[in-house]
C-alpha positions as CSV (number, residue, x, y, z in Angstrom):
1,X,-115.4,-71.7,-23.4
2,X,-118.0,-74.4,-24.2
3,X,-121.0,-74.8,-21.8
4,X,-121.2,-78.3,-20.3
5,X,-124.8,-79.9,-19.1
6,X,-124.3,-82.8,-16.4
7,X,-127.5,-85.0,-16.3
8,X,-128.0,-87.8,-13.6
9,X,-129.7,-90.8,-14.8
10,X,-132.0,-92.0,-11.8
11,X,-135.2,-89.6,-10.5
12,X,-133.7,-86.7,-13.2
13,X,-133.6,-88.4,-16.9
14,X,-135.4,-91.7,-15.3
15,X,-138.6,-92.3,-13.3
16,X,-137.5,-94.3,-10.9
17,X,-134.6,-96.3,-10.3
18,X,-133.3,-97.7,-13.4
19,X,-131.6,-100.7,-11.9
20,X,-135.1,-101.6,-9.8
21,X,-136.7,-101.6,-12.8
22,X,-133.9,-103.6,-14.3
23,X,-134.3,-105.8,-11.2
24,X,-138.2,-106.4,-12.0
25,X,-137.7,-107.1,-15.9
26,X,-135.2,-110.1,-14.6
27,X,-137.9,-111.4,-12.4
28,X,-140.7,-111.2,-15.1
29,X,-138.0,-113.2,-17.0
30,X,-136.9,-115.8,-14.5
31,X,-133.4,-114.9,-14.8
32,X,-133.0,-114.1,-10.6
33,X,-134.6,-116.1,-8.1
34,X,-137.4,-114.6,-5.4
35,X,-135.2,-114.2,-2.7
36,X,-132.5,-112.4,-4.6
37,X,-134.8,-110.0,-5.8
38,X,-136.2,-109.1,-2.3
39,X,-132.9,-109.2,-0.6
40,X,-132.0,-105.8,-3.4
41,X,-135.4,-104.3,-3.8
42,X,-135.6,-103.7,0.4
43,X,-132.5,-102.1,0.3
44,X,-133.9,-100.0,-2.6
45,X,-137.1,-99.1,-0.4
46,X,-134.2,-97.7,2.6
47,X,-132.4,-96.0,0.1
48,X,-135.5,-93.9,-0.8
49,X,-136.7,-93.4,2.6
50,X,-133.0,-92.1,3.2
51,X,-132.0,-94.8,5.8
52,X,-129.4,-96.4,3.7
53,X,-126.3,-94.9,2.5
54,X,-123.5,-96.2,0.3
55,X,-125.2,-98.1,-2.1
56,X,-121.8,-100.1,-3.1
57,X,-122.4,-103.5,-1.4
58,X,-125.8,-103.7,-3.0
59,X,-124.8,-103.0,-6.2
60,X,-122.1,-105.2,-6.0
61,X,-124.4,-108.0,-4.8
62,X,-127.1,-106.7,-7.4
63,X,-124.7,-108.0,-10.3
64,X,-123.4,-111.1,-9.1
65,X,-125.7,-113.0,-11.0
66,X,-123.5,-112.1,-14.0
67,X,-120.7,-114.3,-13.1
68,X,-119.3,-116.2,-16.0
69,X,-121.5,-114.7,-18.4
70,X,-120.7,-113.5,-21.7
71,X,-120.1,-109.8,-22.0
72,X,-122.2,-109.9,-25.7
73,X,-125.1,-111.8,-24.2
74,X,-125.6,-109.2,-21.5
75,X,-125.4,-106.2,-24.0
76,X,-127.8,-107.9,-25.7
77,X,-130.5,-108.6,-22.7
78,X,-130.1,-104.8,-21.6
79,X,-131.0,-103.6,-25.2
80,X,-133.6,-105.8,-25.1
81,X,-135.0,-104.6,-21.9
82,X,-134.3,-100.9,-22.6
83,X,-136.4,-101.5,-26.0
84,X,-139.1,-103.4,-23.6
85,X,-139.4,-101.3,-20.8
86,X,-136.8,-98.8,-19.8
87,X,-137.6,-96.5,-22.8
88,X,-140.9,-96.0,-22.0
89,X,-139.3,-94.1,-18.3
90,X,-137.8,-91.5,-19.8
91,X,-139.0,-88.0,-18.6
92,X,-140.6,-86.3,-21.8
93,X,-139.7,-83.4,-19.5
94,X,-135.9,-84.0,-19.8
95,X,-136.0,-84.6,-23.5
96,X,-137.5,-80.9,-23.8
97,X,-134.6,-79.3,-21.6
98,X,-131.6,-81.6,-23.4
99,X,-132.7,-80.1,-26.9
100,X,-133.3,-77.0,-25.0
101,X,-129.4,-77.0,-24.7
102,X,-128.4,-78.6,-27.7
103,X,-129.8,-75.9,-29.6
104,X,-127.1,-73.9,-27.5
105,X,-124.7,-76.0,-28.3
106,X,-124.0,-77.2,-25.3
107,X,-122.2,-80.5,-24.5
108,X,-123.6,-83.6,-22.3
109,X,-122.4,-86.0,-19.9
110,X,-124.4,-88.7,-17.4
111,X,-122.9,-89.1,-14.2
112,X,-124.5,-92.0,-12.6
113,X,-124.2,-94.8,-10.2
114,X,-126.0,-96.8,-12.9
115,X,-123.9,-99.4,-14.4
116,X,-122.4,-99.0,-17.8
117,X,-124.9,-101.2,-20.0
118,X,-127.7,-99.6,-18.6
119,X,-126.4,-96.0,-19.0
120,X,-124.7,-96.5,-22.3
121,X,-128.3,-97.6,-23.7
122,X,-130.3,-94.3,-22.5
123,X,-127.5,-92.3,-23.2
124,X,-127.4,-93.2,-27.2
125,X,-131.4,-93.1,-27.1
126,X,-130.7,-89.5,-26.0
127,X,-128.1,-88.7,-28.8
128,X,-125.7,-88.4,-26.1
129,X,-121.9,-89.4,-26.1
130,X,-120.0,-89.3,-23.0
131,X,-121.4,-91.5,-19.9
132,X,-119.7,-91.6,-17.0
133,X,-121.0,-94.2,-14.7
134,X,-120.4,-97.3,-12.4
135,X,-118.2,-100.6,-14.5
136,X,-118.6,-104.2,-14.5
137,X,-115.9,-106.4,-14.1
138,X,-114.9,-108.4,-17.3
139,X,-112.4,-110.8,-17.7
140,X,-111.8,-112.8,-21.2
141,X,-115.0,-111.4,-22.3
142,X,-117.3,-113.0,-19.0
143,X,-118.6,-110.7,-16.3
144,X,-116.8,-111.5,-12.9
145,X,-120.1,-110.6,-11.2
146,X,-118.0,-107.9,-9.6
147,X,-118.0,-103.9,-9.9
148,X,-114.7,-102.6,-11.5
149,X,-113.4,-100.1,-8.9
150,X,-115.4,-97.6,-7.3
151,X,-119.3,-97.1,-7.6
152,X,-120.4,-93.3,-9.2
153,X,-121.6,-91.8,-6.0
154,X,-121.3,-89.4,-4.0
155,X,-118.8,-87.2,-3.7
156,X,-117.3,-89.5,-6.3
157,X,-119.5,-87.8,-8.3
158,X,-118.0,-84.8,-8.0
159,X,-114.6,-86.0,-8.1
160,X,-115.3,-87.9,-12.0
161,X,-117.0,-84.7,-12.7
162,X,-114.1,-82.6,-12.1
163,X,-111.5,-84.8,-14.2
164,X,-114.2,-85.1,-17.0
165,X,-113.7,-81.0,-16.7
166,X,-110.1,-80.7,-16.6
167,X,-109.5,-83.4,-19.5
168,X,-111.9,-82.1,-21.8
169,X,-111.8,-78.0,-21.0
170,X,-114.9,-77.4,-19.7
171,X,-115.3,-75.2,-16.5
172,X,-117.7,-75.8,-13.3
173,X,-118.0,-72.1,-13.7
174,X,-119.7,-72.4,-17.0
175,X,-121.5,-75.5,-16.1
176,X,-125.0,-77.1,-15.2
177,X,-125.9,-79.8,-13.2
178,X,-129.6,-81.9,-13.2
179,X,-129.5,-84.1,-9.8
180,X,-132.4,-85.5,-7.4
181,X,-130.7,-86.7,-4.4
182,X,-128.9,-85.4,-1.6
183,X,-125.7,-87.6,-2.2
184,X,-125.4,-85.3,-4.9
185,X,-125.1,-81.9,-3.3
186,X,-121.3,-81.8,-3.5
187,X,-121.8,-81.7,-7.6
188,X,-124.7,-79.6,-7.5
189,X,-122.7,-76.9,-5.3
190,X,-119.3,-77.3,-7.6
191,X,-121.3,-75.7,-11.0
192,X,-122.6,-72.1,-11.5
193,X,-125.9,-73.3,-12.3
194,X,-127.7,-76.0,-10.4
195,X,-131.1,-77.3,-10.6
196,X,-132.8,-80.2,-8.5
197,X,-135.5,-82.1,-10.2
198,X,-137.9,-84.5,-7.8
199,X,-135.7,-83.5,-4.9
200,X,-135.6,-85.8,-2.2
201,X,-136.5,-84.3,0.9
202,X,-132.9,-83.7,2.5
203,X,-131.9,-81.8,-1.1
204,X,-135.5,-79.7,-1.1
205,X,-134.6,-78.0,1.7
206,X,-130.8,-77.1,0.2
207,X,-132.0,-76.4,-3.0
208,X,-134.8,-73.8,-1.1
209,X,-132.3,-72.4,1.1
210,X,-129.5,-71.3,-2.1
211,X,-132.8,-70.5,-3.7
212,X,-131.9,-73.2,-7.2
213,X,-134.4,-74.0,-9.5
214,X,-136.7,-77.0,-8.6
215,X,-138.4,-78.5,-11.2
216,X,-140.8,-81.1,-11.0
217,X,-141.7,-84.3,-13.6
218,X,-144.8,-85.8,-13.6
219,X,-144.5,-89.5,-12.7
């Protein structure tokens, strides 16, 4: 059976948070307002000092400002910005390790909270074809400014993870999983081999105590 590598996007294959640093590249360009970009980049700052949870209202907040906009104008301002600035985020580190397994012949997937644009734009960069990540409402080719269902976090993680497995023969048991965060312990316990990269504190001390591989990327 074919091995299967599952990469997260933020902290593992990203320094940083890739929408925060979406979030500054639409303030350099005037396209949110001051307080809109305080209002997400607190709850960013709680998020990484653990006192924030579910990031869901946030990120459905965080992408309001696409209401009534056209679905190929926004493509087009996230390639932009990835060719500006996102690029230049990506963990040489990672890129190592995913042609590491590629000369294995292993198979890829992201699994992120990240919205689709965002992901779908690393993902291609990385020579990478399936993405599984959170959606933006579209309607009649505008953006609603509302995310489609739920957000890709989580034990949702796990639970996309597992249906990507079953739908595409893949096994956990012949699986890895790259993840940074605590909310992503469910996933990280589900495959044979796990390994945290810049854990967060709260994952650290799981990884230590199941004694998984901790690697660290210089930022």
């Amino acid at each position: 059976m074919k091995e299967l590598v599952i990469l997260d996007l933020d902290g593992v294959t990203i320094k940083d948070q890739s929408q925060i640093i979406f979030l500054n590249y639409l303030r350099s360009k005037k396209i949110i307002d001051l307080f809109f970009y305080f209002k997400i980049y607190i709850w960013f700052i709680f998020y990484k000092l653990g006192l924030a949870k579910n990031p869901e209202k946030v990120v459905d907040f965080a992408y309001s400002f696409l209401k009534g906009k056209k679905q190929e104008e926004i493509d087009e301002l996230v390639h932009k910005f990835f060719v500006d600035k996102l690029r230049e985020f990506i963990f040489p580190e990672i890129i190592d390790i995913i042609n590491e397994h590629k000369a294995r012949g292993r198979e890829f997937v992201i699994i992120s909270a990240a919205v689709l644009p965002i992901v779908r734009e690393v993902a291609s960069f990385l020579g990478i074809k399936n993405i599984i990540c959170t959606e933006l409402g579209i309607e009649g080719g505008l953006f609603t400014g509302k995310i489609l269902g739920k957000i890709i976090y989580g034990k949702n993680k796990k639970f996309v993870a597992e249906r990507f497995i079953n739908e595409n023969d893949f096994s956990f048991g012949n699986s890895y999983a790259y993840a940074d965060h605590i909310s992503d312990l469910n996933l990280l316990l589900a495959v044979s081999k796990p390994c945290v990269v810049n854990p967060d504190r709260l994952l650290r001390v799981q990884a230590k105590k199941r004694n998984w591989p901790i690697l660290i990327f210089k930022k």
